[in-house]
Each structure stands twice: as C-alpha cells, then as structure tokens.
Backbone as a ProteinNet text record, in pm:
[ID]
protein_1_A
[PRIMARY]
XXXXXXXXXXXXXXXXXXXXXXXXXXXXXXXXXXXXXXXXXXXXXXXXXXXXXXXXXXXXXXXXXXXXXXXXXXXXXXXXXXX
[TERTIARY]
-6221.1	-6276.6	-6396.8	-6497.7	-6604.4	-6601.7	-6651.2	-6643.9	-6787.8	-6785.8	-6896.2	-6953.7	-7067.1	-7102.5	-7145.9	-7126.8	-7225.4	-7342.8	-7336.8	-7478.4	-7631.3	-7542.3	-7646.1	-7693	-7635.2	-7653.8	-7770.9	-7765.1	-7876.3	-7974.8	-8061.4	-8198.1	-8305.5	-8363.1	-8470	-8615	-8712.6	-8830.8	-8848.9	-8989.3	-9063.1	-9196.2	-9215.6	-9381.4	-9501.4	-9602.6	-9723.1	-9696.5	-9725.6	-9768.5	-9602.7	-9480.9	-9366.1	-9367	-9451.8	-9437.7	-9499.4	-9636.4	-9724.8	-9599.6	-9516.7	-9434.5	-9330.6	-9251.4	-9095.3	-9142.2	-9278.9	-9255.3	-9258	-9257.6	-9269.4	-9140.7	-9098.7	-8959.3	-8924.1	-8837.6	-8692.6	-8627.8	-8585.5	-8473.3	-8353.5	-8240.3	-8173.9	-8194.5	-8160.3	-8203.7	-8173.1	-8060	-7999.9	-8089.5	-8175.8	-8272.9	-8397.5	-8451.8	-8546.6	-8537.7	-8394.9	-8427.2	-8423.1	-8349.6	-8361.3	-8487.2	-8591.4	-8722.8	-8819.3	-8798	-8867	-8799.2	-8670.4	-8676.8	-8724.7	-8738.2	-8770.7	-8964.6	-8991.6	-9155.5	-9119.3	-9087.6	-9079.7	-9065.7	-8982.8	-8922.5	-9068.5	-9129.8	-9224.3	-9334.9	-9382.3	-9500.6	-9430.9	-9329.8	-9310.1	-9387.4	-9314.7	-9315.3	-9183.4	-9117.1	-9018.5	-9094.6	-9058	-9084.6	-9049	-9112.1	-9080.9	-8918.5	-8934	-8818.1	-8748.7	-8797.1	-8673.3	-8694.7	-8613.9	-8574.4	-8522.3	-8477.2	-8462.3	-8544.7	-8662.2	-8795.2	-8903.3	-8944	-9020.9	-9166.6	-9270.3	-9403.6	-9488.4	-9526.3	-9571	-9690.7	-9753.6	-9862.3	-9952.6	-10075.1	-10143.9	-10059.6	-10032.9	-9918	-9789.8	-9709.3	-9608.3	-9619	-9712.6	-9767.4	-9753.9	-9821.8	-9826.3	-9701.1	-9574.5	-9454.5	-9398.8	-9401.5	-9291.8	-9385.9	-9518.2	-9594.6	-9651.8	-9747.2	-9841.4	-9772.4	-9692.3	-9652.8	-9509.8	-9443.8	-9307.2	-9245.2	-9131.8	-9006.1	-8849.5	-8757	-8664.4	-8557.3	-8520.6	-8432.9	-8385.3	-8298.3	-8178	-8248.8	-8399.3	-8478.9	-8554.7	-8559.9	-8604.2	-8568.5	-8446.5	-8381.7	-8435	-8447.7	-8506.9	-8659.9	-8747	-8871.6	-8861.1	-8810.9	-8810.7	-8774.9	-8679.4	-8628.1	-8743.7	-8877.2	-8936.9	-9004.2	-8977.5	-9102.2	-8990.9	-8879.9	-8784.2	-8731.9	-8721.2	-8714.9	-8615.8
-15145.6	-15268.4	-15232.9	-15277	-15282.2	-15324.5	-15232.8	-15250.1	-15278.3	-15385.9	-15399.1	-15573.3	-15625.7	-15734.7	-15752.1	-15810.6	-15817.9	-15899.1	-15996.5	-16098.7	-15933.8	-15837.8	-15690.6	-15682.9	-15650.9	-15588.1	-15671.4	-15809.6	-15896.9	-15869	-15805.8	-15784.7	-15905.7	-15889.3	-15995.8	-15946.2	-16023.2	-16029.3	-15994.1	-15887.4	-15836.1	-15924.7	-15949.4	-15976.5	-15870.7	-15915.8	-15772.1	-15707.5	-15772.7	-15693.3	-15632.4	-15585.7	-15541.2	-15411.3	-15501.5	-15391.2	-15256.9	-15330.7	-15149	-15075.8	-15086.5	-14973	-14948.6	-15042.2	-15022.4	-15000.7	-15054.3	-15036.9	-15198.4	-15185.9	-15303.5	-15384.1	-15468.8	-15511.5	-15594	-15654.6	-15723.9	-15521.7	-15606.6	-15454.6	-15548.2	-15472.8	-15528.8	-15505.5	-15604.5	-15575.6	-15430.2	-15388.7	-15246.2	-15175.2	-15148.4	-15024.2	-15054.7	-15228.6	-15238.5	-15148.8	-15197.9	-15161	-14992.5	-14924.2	-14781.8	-14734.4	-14781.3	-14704.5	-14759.8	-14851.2	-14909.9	-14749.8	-14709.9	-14658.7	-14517.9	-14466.7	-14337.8	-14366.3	-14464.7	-14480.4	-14500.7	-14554.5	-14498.2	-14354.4	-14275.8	-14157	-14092.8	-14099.5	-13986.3	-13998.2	-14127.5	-14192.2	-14158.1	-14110.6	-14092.9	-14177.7	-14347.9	-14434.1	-14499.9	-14372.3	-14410.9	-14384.3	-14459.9	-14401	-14254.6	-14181.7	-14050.8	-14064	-14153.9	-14150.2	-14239.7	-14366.9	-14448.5	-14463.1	-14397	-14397.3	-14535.3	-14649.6	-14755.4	-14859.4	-14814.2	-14864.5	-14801	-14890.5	-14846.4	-14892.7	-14831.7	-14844.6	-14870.6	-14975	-15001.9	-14922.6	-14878.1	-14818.9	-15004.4	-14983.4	-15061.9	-15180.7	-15059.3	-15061.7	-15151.9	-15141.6	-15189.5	-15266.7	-15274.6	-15381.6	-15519.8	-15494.1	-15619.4	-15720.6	-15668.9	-15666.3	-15720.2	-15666.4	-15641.2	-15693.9	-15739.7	-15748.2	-15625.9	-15651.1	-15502.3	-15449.7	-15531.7	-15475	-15414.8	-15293.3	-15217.4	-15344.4	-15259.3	-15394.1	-15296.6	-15364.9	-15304.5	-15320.4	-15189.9	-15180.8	-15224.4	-15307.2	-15446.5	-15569	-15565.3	-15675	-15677	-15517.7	-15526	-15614.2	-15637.2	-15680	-15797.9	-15905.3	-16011	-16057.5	-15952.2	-15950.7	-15952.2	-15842.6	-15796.5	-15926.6	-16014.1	-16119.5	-16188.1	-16204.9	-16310.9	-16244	-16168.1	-16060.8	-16054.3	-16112.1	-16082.9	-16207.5	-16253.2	-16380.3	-16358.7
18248.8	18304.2	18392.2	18386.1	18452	18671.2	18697.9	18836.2	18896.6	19044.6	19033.5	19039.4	19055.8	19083.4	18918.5	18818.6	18720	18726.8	18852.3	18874.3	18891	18973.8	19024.7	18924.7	18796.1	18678.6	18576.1	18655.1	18510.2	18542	18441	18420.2	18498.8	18620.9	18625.6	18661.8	18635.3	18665.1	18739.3	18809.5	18930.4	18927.4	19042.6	19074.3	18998.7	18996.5	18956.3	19090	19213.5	19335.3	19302.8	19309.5	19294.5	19174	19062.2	18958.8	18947.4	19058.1	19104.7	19132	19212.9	19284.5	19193.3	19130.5	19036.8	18869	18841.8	18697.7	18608.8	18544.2	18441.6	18473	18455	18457.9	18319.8	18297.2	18356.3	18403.8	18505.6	18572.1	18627.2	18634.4	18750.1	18897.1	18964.2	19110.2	19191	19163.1	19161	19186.8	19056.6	18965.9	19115.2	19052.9	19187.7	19309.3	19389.7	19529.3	19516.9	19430.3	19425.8	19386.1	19278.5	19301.6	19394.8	19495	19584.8	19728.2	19713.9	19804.9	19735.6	19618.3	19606.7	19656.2	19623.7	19675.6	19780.1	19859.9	20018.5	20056.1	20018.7	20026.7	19990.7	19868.8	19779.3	19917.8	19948.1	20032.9	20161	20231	20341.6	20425.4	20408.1	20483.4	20594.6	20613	20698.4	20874	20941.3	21069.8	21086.5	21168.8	21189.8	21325.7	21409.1	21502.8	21455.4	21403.6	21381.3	21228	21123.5	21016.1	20912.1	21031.1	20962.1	20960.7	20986.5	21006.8	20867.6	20799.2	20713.2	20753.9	20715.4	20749.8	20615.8	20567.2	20422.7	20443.8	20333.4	20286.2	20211.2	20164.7	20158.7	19993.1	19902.6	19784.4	19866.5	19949.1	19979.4	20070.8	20127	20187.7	20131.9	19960	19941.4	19923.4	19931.7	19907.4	20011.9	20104	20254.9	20342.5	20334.7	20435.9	20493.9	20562.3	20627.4	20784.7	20847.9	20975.9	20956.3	21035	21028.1	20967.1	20885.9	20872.5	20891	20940.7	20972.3	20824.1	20776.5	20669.5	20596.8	20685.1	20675.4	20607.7	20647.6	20648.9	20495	20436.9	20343	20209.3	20181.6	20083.5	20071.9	20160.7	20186.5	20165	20195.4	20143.5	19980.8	19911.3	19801.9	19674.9	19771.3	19651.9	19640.8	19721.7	19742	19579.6	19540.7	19402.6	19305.5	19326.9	19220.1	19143	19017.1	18974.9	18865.6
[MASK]
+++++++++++++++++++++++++++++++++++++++++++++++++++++++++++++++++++++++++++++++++++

C-alpha cells in the first residue's frame, strides 16, 4: 500500500519565473520544493548565521521576492508559481 499524501504526488504546473530554477514542469510539488532547495544549497543562499533564513539571488528573487525570507515562509511563496 502506498504511504504518503497522494494530493504531494500530482504532477502540477510551475511558473516560467519557477521553471528557471526547477526545470520544465508538470512536477509534483515534492520534486519542486527539493530542487528549489538544492539551488539554494549549489547558490549558497542560506544566511551564513542564521541558516533558516534564505537570501534570494536575482534568479530566486523572482520567486520568493528580493528581501531575506524565513524558511517556514518559503512554502508559501512557492505555491504562488505552482498551479
């Protein structure tokens, strides 16, 4: 039996400004938020002291907005690019 949310699993739409960073889509939201954080990670846009603080680059900017966003907060930006 399958474990797990299956709504996670349905393939949906990214924004263009979204797809610079994840790729072409339909994806599931899942896939999204995991290569959104390996481009954070590659771009070393985490704060250097506070780690749950991300710092967009001009690319993730267009996404999350251009000022810090706090972690928690990201998920919320991201749906606004996810359909």
């Amino acid at each position: 039996m399958p474990t797990g949310n299956p709504a996670f699993m349905q393939p949906k739409n990214v924004s263009p400004e979204l797809a610079e960073i994840v790729g072409p889509g339909p994806m599931p939201r899942t896939e999204v938020v995991s290569k959104v954080w390996e481009y954070i990670k590659k771009n070393n846009l985490q704060d250097s002291k506070d780690k749950r603080t991300i710092n967009p680059d001009e690319k993730l900017g267009k996404v999350l907005g251009n000022d810090p966003i706090n972690m928690m907060k990201m998920a919320g930006a991201l749906s606004k690019h996810i359909s």
